[in-house]
N, C-alpha and C positions, 0 to 999 in steps of 0.2 A: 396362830389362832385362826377356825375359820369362820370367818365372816357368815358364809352362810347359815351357817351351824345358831351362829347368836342372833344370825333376823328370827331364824324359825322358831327360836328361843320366846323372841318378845314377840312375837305377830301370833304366835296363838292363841295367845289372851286377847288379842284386840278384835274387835268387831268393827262394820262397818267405817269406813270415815266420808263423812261428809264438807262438802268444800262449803264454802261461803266464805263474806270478807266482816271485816270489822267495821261498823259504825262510828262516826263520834260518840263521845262519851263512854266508849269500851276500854277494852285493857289491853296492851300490849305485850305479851309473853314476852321473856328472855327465858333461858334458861344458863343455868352455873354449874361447873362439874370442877369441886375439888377433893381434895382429902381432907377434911377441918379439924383431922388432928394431928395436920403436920405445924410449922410456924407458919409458913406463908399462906396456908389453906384458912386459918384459923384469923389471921390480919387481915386477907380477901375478903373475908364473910363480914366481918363490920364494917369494912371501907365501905363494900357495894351496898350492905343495908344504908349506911348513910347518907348514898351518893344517889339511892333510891327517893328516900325521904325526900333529898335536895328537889331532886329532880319534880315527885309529886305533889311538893309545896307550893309550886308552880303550873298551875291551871294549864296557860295562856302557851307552855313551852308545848304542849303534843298535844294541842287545838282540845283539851278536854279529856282527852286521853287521861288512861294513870299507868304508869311503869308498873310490871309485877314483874320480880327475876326471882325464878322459881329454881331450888338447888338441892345439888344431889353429891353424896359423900360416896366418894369415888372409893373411898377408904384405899387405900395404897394399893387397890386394884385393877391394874388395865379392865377386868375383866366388867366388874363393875363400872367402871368410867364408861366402857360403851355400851350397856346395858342403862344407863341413866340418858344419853345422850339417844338411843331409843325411842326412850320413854317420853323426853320434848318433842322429837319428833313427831309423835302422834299427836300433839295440840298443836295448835297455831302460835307457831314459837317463829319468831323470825330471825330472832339471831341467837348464838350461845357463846356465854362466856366462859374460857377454859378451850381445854382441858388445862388440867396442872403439869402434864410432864408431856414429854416429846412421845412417848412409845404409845400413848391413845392418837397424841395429836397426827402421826402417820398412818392413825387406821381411820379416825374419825373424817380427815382431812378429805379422803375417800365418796365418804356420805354427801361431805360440805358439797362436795364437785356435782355429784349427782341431781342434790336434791335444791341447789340453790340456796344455801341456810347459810350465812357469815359466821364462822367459829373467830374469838377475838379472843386469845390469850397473853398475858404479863409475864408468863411463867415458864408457858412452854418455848425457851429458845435454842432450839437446834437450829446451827446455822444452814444446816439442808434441807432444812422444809421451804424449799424454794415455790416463789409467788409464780412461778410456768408452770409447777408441774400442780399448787396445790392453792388456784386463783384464792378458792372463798375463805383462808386459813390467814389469819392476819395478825403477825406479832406486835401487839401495843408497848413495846420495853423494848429497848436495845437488845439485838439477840447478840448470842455468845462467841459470833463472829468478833468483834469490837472487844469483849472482852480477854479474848485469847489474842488478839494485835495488842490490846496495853499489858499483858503477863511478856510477849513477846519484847515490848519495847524496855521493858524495864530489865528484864536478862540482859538484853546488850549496855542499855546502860549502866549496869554494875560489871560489865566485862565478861561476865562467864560464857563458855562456849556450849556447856552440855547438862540439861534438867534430866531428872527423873518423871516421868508422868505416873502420878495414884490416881486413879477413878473406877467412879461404880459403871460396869460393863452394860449400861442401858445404850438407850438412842442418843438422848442426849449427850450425857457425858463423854458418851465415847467418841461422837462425831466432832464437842468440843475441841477433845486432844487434837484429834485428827485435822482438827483445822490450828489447832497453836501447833504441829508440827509444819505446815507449809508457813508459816510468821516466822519459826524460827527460822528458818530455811534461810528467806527470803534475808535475814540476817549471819547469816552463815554460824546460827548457832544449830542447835541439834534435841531430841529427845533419846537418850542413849538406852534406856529403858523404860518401857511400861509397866504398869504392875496393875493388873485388872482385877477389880475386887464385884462380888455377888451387889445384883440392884440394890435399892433400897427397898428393904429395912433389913434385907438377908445376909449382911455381910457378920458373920461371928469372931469372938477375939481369935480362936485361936488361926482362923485366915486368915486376919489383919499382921497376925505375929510372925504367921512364917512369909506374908511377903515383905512384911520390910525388915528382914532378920537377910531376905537374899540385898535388897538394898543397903543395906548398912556393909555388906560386904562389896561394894563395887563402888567406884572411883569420882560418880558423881555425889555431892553434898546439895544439891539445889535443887530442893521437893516440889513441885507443885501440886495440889489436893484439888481435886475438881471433884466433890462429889454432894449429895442430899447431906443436912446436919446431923444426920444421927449418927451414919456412917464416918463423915467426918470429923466427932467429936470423938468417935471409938478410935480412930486412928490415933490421935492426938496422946490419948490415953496410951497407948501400947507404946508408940515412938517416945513418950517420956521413961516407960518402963526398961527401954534398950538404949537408952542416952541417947538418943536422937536429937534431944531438943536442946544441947550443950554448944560448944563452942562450936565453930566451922559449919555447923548446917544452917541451912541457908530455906526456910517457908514460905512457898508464896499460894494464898490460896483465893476462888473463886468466892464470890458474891456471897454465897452459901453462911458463914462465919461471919457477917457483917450482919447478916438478917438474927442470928442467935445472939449477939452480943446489941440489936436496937432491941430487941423483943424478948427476950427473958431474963426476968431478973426475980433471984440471983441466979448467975449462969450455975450451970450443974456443975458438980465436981470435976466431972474430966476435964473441965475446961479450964480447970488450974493450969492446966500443961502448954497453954497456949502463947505463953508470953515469946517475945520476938517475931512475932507472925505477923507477915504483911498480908493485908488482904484488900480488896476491893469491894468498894459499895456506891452503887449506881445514884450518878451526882446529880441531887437536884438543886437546883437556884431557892436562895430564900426568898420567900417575898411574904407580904404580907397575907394572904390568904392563904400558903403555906402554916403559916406559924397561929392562924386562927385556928387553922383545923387541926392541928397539933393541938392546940388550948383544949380542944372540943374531946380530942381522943380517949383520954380515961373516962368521962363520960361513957361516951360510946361504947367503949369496949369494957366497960365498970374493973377498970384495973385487971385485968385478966391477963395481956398482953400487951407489950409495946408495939408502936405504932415505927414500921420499916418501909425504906421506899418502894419495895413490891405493895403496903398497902395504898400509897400515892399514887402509883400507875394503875390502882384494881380500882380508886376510886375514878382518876380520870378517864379509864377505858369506859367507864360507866355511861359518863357524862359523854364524851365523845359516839356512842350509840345513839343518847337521847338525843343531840345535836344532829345525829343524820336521818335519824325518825322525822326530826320535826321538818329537814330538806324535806324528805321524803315525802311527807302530807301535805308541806305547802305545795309540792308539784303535782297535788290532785292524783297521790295513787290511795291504792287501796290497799289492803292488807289481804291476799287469796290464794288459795293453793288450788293446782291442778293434779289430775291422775296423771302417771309416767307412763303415757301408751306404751314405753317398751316391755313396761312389769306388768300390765295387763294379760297377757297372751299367758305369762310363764304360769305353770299352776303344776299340781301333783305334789300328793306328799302333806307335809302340814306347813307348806311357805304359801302368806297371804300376802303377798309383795304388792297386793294394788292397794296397799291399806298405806301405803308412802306416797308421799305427794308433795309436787316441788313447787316451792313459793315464787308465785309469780314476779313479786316486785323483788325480788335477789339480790338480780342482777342492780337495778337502779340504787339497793342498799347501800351495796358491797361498793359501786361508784362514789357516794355521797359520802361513805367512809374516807375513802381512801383520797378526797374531793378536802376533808374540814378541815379549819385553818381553827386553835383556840390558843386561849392560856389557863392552862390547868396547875395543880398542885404542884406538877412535876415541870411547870417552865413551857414555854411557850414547844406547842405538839402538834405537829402536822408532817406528813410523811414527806420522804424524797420521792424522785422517781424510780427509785429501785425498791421503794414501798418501805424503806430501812428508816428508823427515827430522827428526824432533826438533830442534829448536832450529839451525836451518843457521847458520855463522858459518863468517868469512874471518880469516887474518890480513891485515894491510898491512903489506908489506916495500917498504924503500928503499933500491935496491943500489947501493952503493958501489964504489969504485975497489979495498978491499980487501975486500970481503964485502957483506955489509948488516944495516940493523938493520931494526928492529919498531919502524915508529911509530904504530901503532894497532891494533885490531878492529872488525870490521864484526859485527854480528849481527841476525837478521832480529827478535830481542826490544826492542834496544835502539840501534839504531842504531851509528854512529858513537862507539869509546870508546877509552880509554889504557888500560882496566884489562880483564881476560881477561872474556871472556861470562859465564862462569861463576859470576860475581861478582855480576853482576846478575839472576839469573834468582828472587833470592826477594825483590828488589824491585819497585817498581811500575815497569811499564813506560814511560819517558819517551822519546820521541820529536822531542819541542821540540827548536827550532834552537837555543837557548841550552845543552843538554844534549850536543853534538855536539863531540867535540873528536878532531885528532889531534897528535902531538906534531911537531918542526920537521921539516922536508924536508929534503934538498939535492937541487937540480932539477938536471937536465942543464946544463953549462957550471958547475957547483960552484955555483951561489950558493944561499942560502937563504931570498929576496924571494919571494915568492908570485909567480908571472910572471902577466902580465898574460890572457893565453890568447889572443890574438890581435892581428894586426897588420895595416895596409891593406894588399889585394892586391898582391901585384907581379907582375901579369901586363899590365903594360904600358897599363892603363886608366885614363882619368879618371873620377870620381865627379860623372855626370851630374847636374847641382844643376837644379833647374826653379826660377826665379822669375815671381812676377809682371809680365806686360806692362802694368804702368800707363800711364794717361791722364791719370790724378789725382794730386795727392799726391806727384807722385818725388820728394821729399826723400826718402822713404822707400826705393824701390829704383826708378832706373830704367836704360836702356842710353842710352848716348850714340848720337845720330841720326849714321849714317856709319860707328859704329865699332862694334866688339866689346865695347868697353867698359862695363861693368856699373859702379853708385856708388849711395848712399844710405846712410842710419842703418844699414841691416838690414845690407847688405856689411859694411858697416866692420867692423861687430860681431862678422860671420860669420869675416872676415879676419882679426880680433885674436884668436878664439878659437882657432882654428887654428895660429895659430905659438906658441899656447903649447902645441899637444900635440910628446909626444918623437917626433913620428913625420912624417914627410911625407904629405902628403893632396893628391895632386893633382887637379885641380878641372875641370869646364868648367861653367859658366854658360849655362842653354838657356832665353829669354825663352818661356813659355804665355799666349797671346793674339792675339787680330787687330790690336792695337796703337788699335781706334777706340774701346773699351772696356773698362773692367776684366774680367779672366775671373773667372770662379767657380769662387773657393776652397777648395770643395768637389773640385770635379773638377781643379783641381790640386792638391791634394794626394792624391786616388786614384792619381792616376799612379804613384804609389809603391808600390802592391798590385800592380799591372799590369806592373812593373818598367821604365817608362820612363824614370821618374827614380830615379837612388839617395838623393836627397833634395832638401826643397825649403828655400828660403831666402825669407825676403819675412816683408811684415805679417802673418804665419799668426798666428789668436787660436786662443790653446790651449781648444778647447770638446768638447765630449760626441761630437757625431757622429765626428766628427776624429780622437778619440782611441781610439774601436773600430778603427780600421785602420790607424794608425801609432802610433809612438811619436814623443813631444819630449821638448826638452831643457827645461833649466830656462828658464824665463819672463827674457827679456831686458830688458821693459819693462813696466810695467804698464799695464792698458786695459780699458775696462769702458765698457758704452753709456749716453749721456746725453741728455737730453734739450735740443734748443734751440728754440729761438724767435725771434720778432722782438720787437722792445720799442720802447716808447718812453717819452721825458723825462715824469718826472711835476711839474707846477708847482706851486713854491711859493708856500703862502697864507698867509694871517694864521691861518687855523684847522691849520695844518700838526702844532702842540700834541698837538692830538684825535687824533689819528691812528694811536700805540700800542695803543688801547684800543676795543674795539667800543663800541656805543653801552649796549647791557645790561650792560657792564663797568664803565659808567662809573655808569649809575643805579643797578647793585647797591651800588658801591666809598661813593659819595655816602649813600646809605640807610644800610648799615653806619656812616658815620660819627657821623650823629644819633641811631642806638640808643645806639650806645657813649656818647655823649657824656650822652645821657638818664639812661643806666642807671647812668653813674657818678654825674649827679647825686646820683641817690634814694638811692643806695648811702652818698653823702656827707653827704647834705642834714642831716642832724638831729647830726652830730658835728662836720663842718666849718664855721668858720664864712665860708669863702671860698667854698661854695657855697651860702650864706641871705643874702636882703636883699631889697629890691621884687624884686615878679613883674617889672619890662623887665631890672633889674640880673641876674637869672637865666635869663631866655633870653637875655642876651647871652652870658653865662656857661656856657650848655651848647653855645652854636655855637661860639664860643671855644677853649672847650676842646676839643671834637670835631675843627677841623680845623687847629688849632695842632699834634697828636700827628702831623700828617704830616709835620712840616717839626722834632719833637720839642722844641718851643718853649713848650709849656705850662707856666703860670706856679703855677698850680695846685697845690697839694699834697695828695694824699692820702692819707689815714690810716685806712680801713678796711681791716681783712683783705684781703675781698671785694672792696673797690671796687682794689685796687695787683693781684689777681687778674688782674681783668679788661682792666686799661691793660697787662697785661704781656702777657699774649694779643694784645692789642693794639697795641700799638706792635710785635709781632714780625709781624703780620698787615700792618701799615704799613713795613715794613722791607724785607719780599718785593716787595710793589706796588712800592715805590718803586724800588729797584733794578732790576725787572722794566721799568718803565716807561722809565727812565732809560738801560737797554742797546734799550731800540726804539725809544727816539724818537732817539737815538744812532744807529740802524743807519739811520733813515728819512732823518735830513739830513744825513750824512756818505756810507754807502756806499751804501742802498738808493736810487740816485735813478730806477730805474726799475720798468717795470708792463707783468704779460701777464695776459691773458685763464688759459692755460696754468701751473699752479702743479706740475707734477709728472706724473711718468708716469702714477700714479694719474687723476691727472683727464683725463690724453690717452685713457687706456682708458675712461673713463666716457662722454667726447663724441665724437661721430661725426665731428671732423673728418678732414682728409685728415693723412695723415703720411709725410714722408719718408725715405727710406733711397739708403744708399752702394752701387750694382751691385756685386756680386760678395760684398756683406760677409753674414756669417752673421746679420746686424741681421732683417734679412728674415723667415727663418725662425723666428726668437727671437719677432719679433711675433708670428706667426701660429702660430705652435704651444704655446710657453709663454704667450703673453698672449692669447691665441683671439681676436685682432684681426684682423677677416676682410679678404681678399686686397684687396679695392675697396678699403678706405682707404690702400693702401697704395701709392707710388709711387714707381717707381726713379730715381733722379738719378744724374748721371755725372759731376761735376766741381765744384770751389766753387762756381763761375760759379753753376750749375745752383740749388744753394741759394740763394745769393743771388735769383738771380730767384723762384723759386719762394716763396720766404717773403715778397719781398716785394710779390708781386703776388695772394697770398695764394691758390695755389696748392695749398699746405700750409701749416697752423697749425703746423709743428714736423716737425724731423729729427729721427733718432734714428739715432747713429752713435757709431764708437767714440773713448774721450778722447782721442788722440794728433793725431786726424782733427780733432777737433773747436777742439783750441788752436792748428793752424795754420791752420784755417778764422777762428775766431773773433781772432788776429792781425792780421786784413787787415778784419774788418768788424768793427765795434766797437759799430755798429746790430741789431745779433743779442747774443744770450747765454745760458750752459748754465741750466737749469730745473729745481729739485732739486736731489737728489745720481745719484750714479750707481749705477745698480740691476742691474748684475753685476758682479761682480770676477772677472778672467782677466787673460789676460797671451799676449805675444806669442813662441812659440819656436819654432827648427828642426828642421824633420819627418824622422824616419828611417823606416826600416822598422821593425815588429814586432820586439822583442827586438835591435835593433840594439846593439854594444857601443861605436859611434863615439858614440850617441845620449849615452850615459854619461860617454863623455870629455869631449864637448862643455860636457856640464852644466857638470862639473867644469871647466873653461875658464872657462863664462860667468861662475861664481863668487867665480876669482880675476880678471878683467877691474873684479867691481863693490867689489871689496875692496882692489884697490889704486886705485882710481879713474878707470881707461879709460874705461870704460862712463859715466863723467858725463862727459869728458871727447869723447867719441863724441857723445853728447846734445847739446850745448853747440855743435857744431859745425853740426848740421843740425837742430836741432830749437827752438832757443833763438830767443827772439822779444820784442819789444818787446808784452806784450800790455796790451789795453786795462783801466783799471780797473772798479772795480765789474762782475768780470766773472762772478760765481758770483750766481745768484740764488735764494735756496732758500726754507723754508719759512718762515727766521727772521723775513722782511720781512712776513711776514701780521700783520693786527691780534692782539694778545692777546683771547683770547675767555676766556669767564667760564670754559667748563671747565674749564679751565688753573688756576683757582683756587679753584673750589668747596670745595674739601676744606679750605684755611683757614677760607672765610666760614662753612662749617659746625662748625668746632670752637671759632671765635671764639662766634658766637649759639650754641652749646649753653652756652656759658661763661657768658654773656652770662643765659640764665634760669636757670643752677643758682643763680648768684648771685642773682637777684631771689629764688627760690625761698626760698631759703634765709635770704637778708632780712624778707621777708615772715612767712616764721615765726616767726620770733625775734620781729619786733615783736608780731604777734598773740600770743605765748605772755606780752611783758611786759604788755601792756595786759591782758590777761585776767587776768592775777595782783592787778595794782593796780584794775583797774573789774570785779568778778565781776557777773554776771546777777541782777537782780532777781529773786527767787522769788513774788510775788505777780503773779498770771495779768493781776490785772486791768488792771492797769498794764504787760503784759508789751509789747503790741499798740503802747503808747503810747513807751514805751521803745527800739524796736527802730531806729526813726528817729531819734532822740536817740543812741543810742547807736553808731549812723553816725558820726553829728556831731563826739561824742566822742571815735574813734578815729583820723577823719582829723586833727582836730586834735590829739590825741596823734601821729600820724606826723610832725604835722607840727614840732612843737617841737622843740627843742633838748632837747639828754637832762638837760644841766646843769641848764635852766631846769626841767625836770618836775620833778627830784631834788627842789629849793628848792619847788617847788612843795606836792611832794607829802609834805615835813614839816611845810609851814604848815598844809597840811589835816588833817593829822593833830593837829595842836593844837586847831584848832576842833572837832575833832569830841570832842576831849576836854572843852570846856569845854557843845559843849550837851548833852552827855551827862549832867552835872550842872546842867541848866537845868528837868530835869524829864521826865515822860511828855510832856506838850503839844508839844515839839518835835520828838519823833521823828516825829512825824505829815508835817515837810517831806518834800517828795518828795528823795530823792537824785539825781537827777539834775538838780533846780532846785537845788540845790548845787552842783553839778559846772559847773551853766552860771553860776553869779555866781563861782565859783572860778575860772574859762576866764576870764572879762570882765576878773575885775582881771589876769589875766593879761598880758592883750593889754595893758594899757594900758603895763604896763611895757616892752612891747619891739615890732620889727617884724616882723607875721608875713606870711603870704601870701594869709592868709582875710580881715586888716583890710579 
């Protein structure tokens, strides 16, 4: 439309204009532009006359002033609407309420800029009539930003991933969408279709018919209607004529439907068709002065219409003007318009542009607005800083066959609740999914089951499947030669899961390959971004790259890459024994034995007497005993603290080995009867040999990207055959493919076998598209397939194999190395010296008590080796025989004590040595 075109329209008519300002005691122009014979046009018009009334019942509010809001019936026409908004213009209008829709309010918004004049609409909310680009244009109602976030919240919270958008192709509505498409997003839901219908009031059945006749053939169930009521009730009507409004559909509609079901009664006939429809209606707080003016309404309106909360915000936008008038006056302005020196100059033609003129105090207006703090009809009003409404909140009505109820609130504080916003606003704000509740439904067709939100297309298509064209392997998936026909594991499993969804899925099977070799993986399953295929079936391993651009289902089998080998027989010896044990395992285990056995000696030697007798009868006796404790047959007894200490460290030190041993040399003559170079993926990364993989399998890349196993070692095989020769002419030391591959490779050769364990775990499932909802059923399919037992039963059919024994070879068959045991042999020898330690003191503290140090120097020199002598042969006794000993000596020393001075002159230590002799003579020691 052009602008220019509609000034020179209305400035012909106009004559001069002259400026001046208003007096006390004058009148304040507003001006109103709706349509008064839409609903909300028609509710606006007696709100604001009453909120006029209010206002000029009140002297004192606009210092004498009187409010006059002067109104112009847009009649459902942009064209009209700016040709009204014109027409204020050329009086001393200071501000205008309106427009009714977005598509004026983006041309009008224009003027606002221009000319300084506050445009304040209820109605008009397009979330892009942004306060930067369009300062003097002011939404008084929550715009439709907020309400396409709670349609957004509520899709997630009933689970569905994909809505249909219906709306009338205006500014509005369309921008709506266009912002509930970034909400869902932002929830990783989706709008899968739009269906754009003529503005209002031009939308006819028979275009409402053929676009949801294309919706009813496509796969989403979950409407949403964003459009004007009339349009909207036309839809209602048609969708009941096509079963739309039956089971499984799922309505959720804008504001629009909440204002027709507050304000006309009885509702029209199409509006039969409405039951199960959720919809939304902008939440006011009750309060008391709410519920007066409700009292007040038929009154006012003399029954004509019901009172909706568009008429609540048209009465508070009212009041909210008069409140920044009266800022306005008390700050001593005026009310005056000036010429636009820019439109002065412009002339020619029949455009009289200096007849517009921009109101001085605007700007201070537009401030004062945006400045008031009140409590109105509609609950306590005053903007944020993004100019957006205090606390915007929805209700959610669910209409019924006789009315409807309230089974929730939306609010931009709190999300999703049962209890009114208001309640929550001096709480902390929770937004968690666990915090989100609304109470039960009844959906279209009466039930109360959450519907599913969508259903396969029935537009007459099959669900293009892409599988693999194997070479290899078709146990797994392949086509019969001649026919059409598809079979393998993965079919079956595909086919059993399917007929337990409640729905028909009809199929075609499209083989990807040249049939001379397996394809790659990769690029069949892209096909699915590309939309070739609606999904793939086959050995797809659920991995990383794979899963950025589709989604799967749950894992049907499990699979993870292994490594194999060739082997061969290892021959049995006479030393076959040795074999458990490395050779340093064995000289450690050996050494340990003869400490032990030493240390118990010494520990026992001077109390026991089953370890004293000739020096052969005691080294028999310490190899004896040392390696009797392995077979725990020692006849031995001992009776020291210290020395039962250390046999108990010890025989639990022989208890580990022994069983240790006993499960290897178990595994080496029973199952381990073979041997590779090759012990694990680890040592395949370590050696530069060659390594095989399956074409087409992700094996490949996993090498060379996760294990930086450069491209040269790597070699592509096409078929068993293939491994077999290759491994055995040693082509590659080792494949590396996945487990399913590899137990009906290794079935048929028994000369081969896995290496290790398996060093990923993944699992094989079928590919959908991104956000797919069949992706989800299937899961749920394959779940109940493995819990009633199909799925092993599926297995068992094509997968089940005589396989060969000793088929796993891992790390267990290696020798035990000493590491493996260090940590006993180390707390055994610390045991092992605390006790010597400990021994050793004890006997030096009694020998020192009983033989003190001679004090005379000069004999000290001569004594010191004597007294060696002494102590080893005190170690060496028996404690009994000292005891006896050492009160014989104590007698003698009492009798030459009385023999005079001349005997003390013997040396004490030539005592000690005729004391020692008769000793010996009596018994067997180990110094005789």
């Amino acid at each position: 439309m052009n602008l220019a075109w509609l000034l020179s329209f209305w400035i012909l008519c106009t004559s001069s204009f002259s400026q001046g300002s208003l007096s006390p005691g004058g009148t304040v122009n507003v001006g109103a532009i709706f349509t008064f014979g839409s609903i909300n046009g028609r509710v606006a018009k007696v709100a604001m006359e009453a909120a006029e009334d209010d206002i000029n019942s009140d002297p004192s509010l606009l210092g004498g002033r009187k409010l006059s809001i002067n109104m112009h019936d847009s009649n459902f026409s942009g064209f009209l609407g700016i040709i009204g908004a014109l027409q204020f213009l050329e009086t001393d209008t200071v501000a205008v309420i309106g427009p009714q829709t977005a598509v004026m309010a983006h041309v009008l918004s224009h003027l606002a800029n221009e000319l300084q004049v506050p445009f304040l609409s209820f109605t008009a909310l397009d979330p892009t009539l942004s306060p930067l680009q369009f300062p003097y244009f002011i939404q008084t109602a929550p715009n439709d930003l907020f309400q396409m976030t709670a349609i957004a919240d509520m899709v997630s919270y009933y689970g569905w991933s994909e809505v249909t958008a219906v709306f009338n192709d205006d500014d509005q509505n369309r921008n709506g969408i266009t912002v509930l498409g970034d909400k869902l997003a932002e929830r990783r839901c989706k709008i899968s279709y739009k269906a754009a219908l003529p503005p209002e009031p031009k939308a006819t059945r028979s275009y409402v018919q053929e676009e949801l006749a294309k919706i009813l053939g496509m796969e989403s169930r979950v409407i949403v209607l964003n459009t004007f009521s009339k349009t909207g009730l036309l839809v209602f009507d048609v969708a009941k004529a096509l079963g739309m409004m039956e089971n499984g559909f799922v309505w959720i509609v804008t504001s629009w439907l909440s204002t027709v079901i507050d304000s006309v009664s009885p509702l029209p006939t199409t509006a039969n068709s409405i039951q199960g429809v959720l919809a939304l209606r902008p939440h006011t707080p009750d309060s008391k002065r709410k519920g007066d003016f409700m009292s007040r309404w038929n009154k006012l309106s003399n029954g004509s219409i019901g009172l909706n909360p568009y008429g609540l915000y048209a009465y508070d936008t009212v009041w909210l003007l008069a409140r920044a008038l009266k800022s306005f006056f008390d700050q001593g302005n005026t009310i005056s318009f000036t010429n636009d020196s820019r439109l002065g100059g412009i002339g020619g033609g029949y455009l009289n542009l200096g007849a517009l003129s921009i109101f001085d105090g605007g700007s201070q207006l537009l401030k004062n607005i945006l400045q008031t703090s009140m409590t109105g009809l509609t609950g306590p009003f005053r903007f944020n800083p993004d100019r957006s409404i205090l606390h915007p909140s929805y209700d959610i009505i669910n209409v019924l066959e006789t009315g409807y109820q309230q089974v929730g609130y939306w609010s931009n504080y709190s999300g999703l609740s049962v209890v009114p916003p208001e309640t929550l606003y001096g709480k902390a704000a929770n937004r968690s999914s666990s915090s989100q509740h609304l109470q039960s439904v009844v959906w279209p067709g009466g039930t109360t089951a959450r519907p599913r939100g969508w259903v396969f297309p029935n537009n007459g298509k099959e669900l293009q499947i892409g599988i693999p064209d194997r070479v290899s392997y078709r146990d797994f998936v392949s086509k019969v030669n001649g026919t059409d026909v598809v079979q393998g594991y993965c079919i079956d499993v595909f086919l059993a899961a399917i007929k337990l969804l409640p729905y028909a899925v009809p199929h075609k099977f499209i083989p990807f390959g040249d049939g001379h070799k397996n394809p790659t993986y990769y690029d069949l399953v892209y096909k699915i971004t590309t939309r070739v295929y609606d999904a793939v079936v086959g050995d797809v391993a659920i991995v990383t790259n794979r899963t950025k651009i589709v989604d799967f289902t749950q894992p049907y089998i499990e699979s993870g890459l292994v490594v194999v080998a060739p082997v061969k027989k290892r021959n049995s010896n006479a030393w076959a024994f040795l074999r458990p044990f490395s050779p340093l395992m064995w000289a450690v285990t050996a050494m340990f034995f003869l400490i032990v056995g030493a240390v118990v000696w010494i520990l026992e030697h001077r109390i026991n007497d089953e370890f004293r007798g000739p020096p052969r009868k005691q080294l028999v006796t310490i190899l004896w005993f040392s390696f009797s404790t392995l077979f725990f047959s020692h006849r031995e007894n001992t009776v020291s603290t210290l020395g039962r200490l250390v046999l108990i460290i010890w025989l639990f030190v022989v208890l580990i080995i022994n069983s240790s041993y006993t499960a290897s040399l178990t595994s080496i003559l029973t199952v381990q009867q073979l041997s590779s170079t090759i012990k694990g993926i680890d040592s395949l990364i370590t050696s530069n040999v060659q390594i095989g993989f399956q074409v087409g399998s992700f094996a490949e890349n996993y090498l060379n990207e996760e294990l930086s196993i450069a491209k040269t070692r790597l070699v592509a095989l096409g078929s068993p055959e293939e491994y077999a020769d290759a491994l055995k002419n040693g082509t590659v030391a080792a494949v590396v493919d996945e487990r399913p591959y590899v137990d009906l490779f290794l079935s048929e050769h028994c000369e081969f076998s896995i290496i290790g364990q398996e060093f990923t775990r993944s699992g094989w499932g079928f590919a959908f598209p991104r956000d797919s909802p069949l992706a989800i059923d299937m899961s749920t399919a394959i779940l109940q397939l493995s819990e009633n037992g199909e799925l092993q039963k599926i297995h068992n059919k094509w997968l089940q194999r005589k396989l060969c024994s000793s088929r796993d070879i891992g790390s267990s068959a290696d020798q035990l190395q000493l590491q493996s045991f260090w940590g006993l042999f180390l707390i055994c020898g610390i045991a092992c010296v605390l006790a010597l330690l400990i021994y050793f003191c004890t006997t030096f503290r009694q020998f020192s008590r009983h033989f003190p140090e001679e004090s005379d120097s000069s004999v000290q020199s001569h004594s010191r080796s004597k007294r060696l002598q002494t102590f080893l042969s005190f170690a060496d006794d028996k404690v009994e025989q000292w005891k006896k000993s050492k009160s014989k000596r104590k007698r003698e020393d009492e009798l030459s004590n009385r023999s005079g001075e001349g005997s003390m002159s013997v040396n004490r230590s030539e005592r000690i040595q005729r004391h020692i002799s008769r000793e010996r003579e009596n018994g067997d020691t180990w110094l005789h």
